[in-house]
TORBAKE-721178 format. One record per residue (C-alpha): residue in one letter; x, y, z. Coordinates in steps of 0.05 Angstrom, whole numbers, plus 5000, padded with zeros to 4 digits. Layout:
N
AXYZ ...
END
This chain:
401
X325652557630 X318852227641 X313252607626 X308652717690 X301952907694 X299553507724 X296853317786 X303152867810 X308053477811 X310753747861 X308354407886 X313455087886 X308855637929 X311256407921 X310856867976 X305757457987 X306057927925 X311257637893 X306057347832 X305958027801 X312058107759 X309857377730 X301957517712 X305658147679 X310257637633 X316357467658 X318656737671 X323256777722 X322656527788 X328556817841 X329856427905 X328256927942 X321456927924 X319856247938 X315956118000 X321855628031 X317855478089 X311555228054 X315354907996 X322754898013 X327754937950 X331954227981 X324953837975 X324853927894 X329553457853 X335153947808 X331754037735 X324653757759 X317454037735 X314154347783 X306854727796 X307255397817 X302055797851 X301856397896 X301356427965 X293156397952 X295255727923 X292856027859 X296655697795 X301156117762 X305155697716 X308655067706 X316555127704 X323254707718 X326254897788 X333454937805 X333954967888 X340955147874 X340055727831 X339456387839 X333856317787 X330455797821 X324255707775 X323255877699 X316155747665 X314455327607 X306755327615 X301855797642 X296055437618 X293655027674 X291154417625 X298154427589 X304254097640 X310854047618 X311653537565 X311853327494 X306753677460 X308054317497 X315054297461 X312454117396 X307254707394 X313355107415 X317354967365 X311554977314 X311455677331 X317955867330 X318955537256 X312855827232 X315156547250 X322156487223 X319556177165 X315056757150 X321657287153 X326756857124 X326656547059 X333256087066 X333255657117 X339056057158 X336556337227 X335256287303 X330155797307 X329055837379 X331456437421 X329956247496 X324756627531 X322556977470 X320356267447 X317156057512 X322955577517 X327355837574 X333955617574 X334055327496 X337655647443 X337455247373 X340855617308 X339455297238 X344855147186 X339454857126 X339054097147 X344254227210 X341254477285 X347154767334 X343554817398 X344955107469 X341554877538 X342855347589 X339055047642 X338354467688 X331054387669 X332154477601 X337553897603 X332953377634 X328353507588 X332953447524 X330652697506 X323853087491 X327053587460 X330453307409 X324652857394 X320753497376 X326253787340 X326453157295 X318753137287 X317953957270 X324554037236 X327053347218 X335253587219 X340653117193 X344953287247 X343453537310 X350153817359 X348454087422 X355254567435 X353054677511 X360255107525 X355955847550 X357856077615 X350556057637 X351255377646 X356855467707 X350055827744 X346455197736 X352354797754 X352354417691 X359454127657 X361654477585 X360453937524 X359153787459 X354153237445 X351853057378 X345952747384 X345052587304 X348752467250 X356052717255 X358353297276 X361253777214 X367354117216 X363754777197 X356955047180 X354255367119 X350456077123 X346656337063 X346057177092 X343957697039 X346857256973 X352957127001 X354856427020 X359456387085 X362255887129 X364755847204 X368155347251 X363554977285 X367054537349 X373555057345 X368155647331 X364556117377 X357755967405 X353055617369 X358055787299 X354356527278 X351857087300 X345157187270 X344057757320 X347358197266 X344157977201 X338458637204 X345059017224 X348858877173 X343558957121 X343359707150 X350559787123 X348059837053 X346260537056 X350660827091 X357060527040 X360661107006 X361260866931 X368760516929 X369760547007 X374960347052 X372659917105 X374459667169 X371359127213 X374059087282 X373658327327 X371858137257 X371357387277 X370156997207 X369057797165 X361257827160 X360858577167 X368058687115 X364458107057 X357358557071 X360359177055 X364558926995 X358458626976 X355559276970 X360959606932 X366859706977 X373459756946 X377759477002 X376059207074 X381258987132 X378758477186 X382058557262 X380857847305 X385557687353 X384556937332 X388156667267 X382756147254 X377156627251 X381757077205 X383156467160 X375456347151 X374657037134 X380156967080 X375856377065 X369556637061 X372357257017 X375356836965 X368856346954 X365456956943 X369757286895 X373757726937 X379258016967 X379858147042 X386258437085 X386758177152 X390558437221 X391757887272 X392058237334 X389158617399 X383859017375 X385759687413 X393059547390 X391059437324 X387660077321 X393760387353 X397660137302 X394060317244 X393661107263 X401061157276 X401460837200 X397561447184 X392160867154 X384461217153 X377560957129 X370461177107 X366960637153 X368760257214 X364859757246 X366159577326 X363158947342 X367158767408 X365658097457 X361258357520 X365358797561 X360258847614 X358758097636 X356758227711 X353158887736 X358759027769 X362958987710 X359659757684 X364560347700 X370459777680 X366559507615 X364260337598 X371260497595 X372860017549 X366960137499 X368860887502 X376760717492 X374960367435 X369660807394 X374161387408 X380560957373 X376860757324 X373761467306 X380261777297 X382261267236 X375661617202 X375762037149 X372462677150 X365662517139 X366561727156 X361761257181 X362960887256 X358060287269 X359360167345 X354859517373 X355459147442 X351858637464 X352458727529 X345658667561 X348359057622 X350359697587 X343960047587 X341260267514 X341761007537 X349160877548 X351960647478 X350461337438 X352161707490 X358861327504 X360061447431 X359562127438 X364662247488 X369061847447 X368362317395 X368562887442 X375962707454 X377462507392 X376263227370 X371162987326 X363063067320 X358562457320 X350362477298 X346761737304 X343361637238 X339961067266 X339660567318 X339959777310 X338159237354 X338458457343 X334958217285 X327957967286 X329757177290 X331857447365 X325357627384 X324658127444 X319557957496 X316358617528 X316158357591 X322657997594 X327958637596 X332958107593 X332057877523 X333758567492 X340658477492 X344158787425 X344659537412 X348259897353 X348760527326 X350860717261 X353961537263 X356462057222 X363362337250 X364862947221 X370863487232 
END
């Protein structure tokens, strides 16, 4: 995308009032805030810059509009001498690899979380030398050229992959891919998380290939490890939580995934790091089925499910499900034992998670304290203003009785 000056874009006007939830911080623009008659949505080209002011014609920001979204605007700039271009992005990304720099001293992290990052719409996860990247929106895609021009000037990768498969980009209307657009694509990446050295798929893998959401999460484990515990990590995918807790003096741990190649890496990832892990290919509620009429228990067992809850109206369905699960998995513990329960569903409401683990336990016959709650880890910053960004909950609880 060219880069266009200021006063040649095109001008996206809000209606009365509707200013106020972005002066307070949030960069979202819905279409049904747009003042259609002044500045109709059809009049913008998809994915173009745009100026937006209130319906004083006072500037609020400068964002990307989509006139076929149901987010129809998302800022980049609220600084009226700083458009949309490359040194915006560069100074972005300056940012973002100064602060992860500062927490992180392998170079293993969420380099760019979206919003958080002022960069709506970009996801970028680092692998050393290797960037996996996401673009969620229309505006973001037009303006990938720059993008990966900044990413090669702040970050200089060897390979850059963008793995654009997320469902957000159906709401933008954008196609599922994989584009590398450096070096060639690997057929896994390399993660360096509390001394251990681990590996995932990459094309064949989920996401962006790891979930750094859970590295302060799993680093909570730690203390709550019984000396020579038995361990069980349910939707395992490649055994991050099951290597963490062996790491820290388990004496057995048993990964559930419902996909053989994720349970392969795991067996991968346990034997490069000197150990031993047992793994369950199946349903994760059969599985847990399964193991309590084998009369199997354990001292600790982590839940760390796909989002249940992916559309608002998805919550009594999705609820059900998280309670199903906790309670399943809380009658494998032994008395004391440890459940971690996590979703990362940004629908469930924070409130909701403890207490759905409580009725769980409540008809499990069991009692459940939270010893402490856990949210994403810091490379996923949360924006105050931006509700949305504050997706992953945990709780880590002592079942007794």
């Amino acid at each position: 995308m060219s880069e266009l000056s200021a006063n040649a874009l095109p001008v996206l006007r809000l209606k009365r009032n509707e200013d106020k939830r972005l002066r307070a911080g949030h960069l979202w623009v819905f279409s049904n805030e747009v003042d259609t008659v002044a500045t109709p949505l059809t009049g913008f080209a998809p994915g173009a810059p745009a100026r937006i002011v209130n319906h004083r014609d006072q500037f609020v920001g400068y964002g990307c509009v989509n006139p076929q979204a149901l987010i129809s605007a998302r800022i980049l700039s609220r600084d009226e001498a700083q458009p949309i271009d490359a040194n915006l992005l560069r100074r972005r990304l300056q940012s973002a690899l100064a602060l992860r720099e500062r927490l992180y001293a392998d170079r293993c992290y969420r380099l760019v979380f979206g919003e958080s990052d002022g960069l709506p719409g970009l996801v970028v996860d680092r692998y050393g030398d290797v960037l996996v990247g996401q673009l969620a929106t229309l505006g973001m895609e037009r303006l990938r050229p720059l993008i990966e021009a900044a990413l090669h000037e702040v970050v200089a990768p060897r390979v850059l992959v963008w793995k654009n498969d997320g469902s957000a980009r159906d709401l933008e209307q954008l196609p599922h891919e994989v584009v590398v657009a450096a070096g060639e694509i690997p057929d896994h990446i390399g993660v360096i998380e509390a001394g251990l050295h681990l590996q995932a798929p990459l094309a064949a893998g989920q996401k962006t290939g790891w979930f750094y959401d859970q590295t302060a999460n799993r680093e909570r484990l730690r203390r709550y490890l019984p000396k020579g515990a038995r361990v069980l990590d349910v939707c395992s995918y490649v055994g991050a939580w099951a290597l963490t807790a062996l790491h820290h003096g388990a004496a057995r741990a048993t990964c559930v995934d419902s996909s053989q190649q994720a349970l392969d890496w795991a067996q991968r990832n346990a034997t490069a790091n000197g150990m031993t892990v047992d793994v369950i290919k199946a349903d994760a509620f059969q599985a847990l089925e399964q193991l309590r009429a084998a009369g199997e228990r354990f001292d600790v067992v982590i839940v760390d499910p796909p989002a249940f809850i992916k559309r608002r109206r998805d919550l009594p369905q999705g609820e059900a499900a998280y309670r199903k699960l906790n309670q399943l998995a809380i009658r494998l513990l032994n008395d004391p034992g440890v459940l971690v329960s996590c979703s990362c569903s940004w629908h469930l409401p924070h409130d909701s998670l403890p207490e759905l683990v409580q009725s769980a336990a409540a008809a499990a016959g069991r009692e459940a304290r939270v010893l402490e709650f856990g949210g994403q880890s810091p490379d996923h910053p949360v924006h105050p203003a931006i509700p949305e960004s504050r997706y992953l909950k945990s709780v880590f609880c002592h079942i007794t009785g």
